[in-house]
N, C-alpha and C positions, 0 to 999 in steps of 0.2 A: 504494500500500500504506500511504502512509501517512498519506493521508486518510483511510482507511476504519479505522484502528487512532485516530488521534482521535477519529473519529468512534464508533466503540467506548467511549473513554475518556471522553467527553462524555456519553454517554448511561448507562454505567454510574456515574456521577457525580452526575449527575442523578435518577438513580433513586434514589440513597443519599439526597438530600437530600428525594424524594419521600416516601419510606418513614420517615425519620427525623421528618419535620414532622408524622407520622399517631401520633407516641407517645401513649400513654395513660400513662404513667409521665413524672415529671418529669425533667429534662435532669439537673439537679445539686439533691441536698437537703443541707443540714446541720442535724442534728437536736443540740441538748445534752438530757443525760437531768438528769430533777432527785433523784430516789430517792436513785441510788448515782450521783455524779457519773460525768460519759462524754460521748464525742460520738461521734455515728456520721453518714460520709458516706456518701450514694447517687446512684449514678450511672446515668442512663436507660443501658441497652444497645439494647431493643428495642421492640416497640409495647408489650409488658406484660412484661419483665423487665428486672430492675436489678443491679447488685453493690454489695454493701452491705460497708463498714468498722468496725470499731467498735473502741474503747477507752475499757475503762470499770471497774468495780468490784464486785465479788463478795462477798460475806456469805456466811462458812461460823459454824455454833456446834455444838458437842460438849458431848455432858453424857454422862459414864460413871465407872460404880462402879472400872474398872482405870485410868485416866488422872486429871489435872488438868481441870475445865473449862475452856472457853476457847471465846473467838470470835477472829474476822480478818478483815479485810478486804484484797481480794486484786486486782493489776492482771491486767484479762482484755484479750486481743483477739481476735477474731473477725471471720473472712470469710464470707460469704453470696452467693449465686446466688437470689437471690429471684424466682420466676415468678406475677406474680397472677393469678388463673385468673377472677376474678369480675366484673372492670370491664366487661364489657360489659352484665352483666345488673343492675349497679347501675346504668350510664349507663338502661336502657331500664326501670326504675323511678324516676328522677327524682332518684338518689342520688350523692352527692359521690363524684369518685374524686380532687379533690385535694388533695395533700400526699400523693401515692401509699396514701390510701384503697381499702382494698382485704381479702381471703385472699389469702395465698400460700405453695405451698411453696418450701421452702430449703434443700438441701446447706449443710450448718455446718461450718466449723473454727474451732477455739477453744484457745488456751493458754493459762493459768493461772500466776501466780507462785507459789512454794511458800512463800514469807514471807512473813509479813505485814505490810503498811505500817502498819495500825494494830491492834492487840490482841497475845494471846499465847498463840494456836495456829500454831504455825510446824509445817508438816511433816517430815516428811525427806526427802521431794521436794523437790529446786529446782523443779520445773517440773510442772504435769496439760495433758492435752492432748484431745481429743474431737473425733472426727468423728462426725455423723449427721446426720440430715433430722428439719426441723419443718418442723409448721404454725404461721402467725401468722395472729394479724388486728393491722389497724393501720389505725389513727383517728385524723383530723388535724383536728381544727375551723379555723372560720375565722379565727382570732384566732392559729393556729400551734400551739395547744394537741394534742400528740399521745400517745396512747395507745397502746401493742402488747404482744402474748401472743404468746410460743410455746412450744410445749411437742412432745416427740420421741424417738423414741429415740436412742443415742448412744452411741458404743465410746472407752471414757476409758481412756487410759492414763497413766505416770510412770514414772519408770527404773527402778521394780521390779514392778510390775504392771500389769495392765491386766483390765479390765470391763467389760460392760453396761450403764447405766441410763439415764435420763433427762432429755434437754435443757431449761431450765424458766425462763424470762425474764417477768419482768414489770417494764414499761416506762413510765415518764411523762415523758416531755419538753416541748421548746419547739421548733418549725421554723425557724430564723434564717434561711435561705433559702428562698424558693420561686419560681415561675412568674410 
């Protein structure tokens, strides 16, 4: 019994390490964004999906006839389930898929600080918070130079309300790790 439970164990082990060698997504990325400073890691899970980290920097600005104008810049983080649905029909055009080049969609969570580190739009929230689903595209040249869009919809809350709108990232970074 308990050769054939090794044996088991041997084989479903090996399988792990067959299927994990066949990834189309990179094992581990670290991306720094240049816009709004951030770093975001991504971790291969599967042949085309990743989980992605991020902490980084938000720009809000307000212009109204009842309030003070003001802008801020705000600490975000955000988890992602990224699934790229495209690499195979980029590999079978002749198209990069590395530095996880790629579409994909993404269940997003995200939280917001309600103060601002830098300007003076402070809310009355300590905190905004957003779940939804985007799509991204994301572009990584050979030099590390990477690119990403997403954009979704997204149920945003704070300890006194909550809403609908729009998830909406635009990205330019540097890949400091790759394959």
């Amino acid at each position: 019994m308990k050769t054939i439970t090794s044996l088991l164990l041997s084989l479903s082990i090996g399988a792990i390490g067959i299927a994990q060698s066949g990834k189309n997504v990179e094992n581990h990325q670290l991306t720094l964004n240049v816009l709004l400073p951030g770093i975001i890691y991504e971790q291969g899970l599967s042949q085309n999906s990743t989980i992605a980290a991020e902490a980084t920097m938000g720009f809000a600005y307000v212009e109204s006839s009842f309030t003070d104008d003001g802008f801020g810049i705000y600490p975000i983080g955000r988890v992602q389930y990224r699934h790229y649905y495209n690499f195979q029909r980029r590999l079978e055009r002749g198209k990069n898929i590395a530095g996880n080049t790629g579409n994909y969609i993404a269940p997003t969570i995200a939280i917001q600080g309600g103060k601002a580190v830098i300007g003076n739009l402070d809310h009355v929230s300590d905190y905004f918070g957003g779940i939804g689903v985007v799509y991204g595209l994301q572009r990584t040249g050979q030099k590390g130079l990477q690119f990403r869009f997403e954009v979704g919809p997204g149920y945003f809350f704070d300890e006194f309300e909550s809403n609908f709108g729009i998830f909406l990232a635009l990205k330019l970074g540097w890949v400091v790790s790759r394959k």
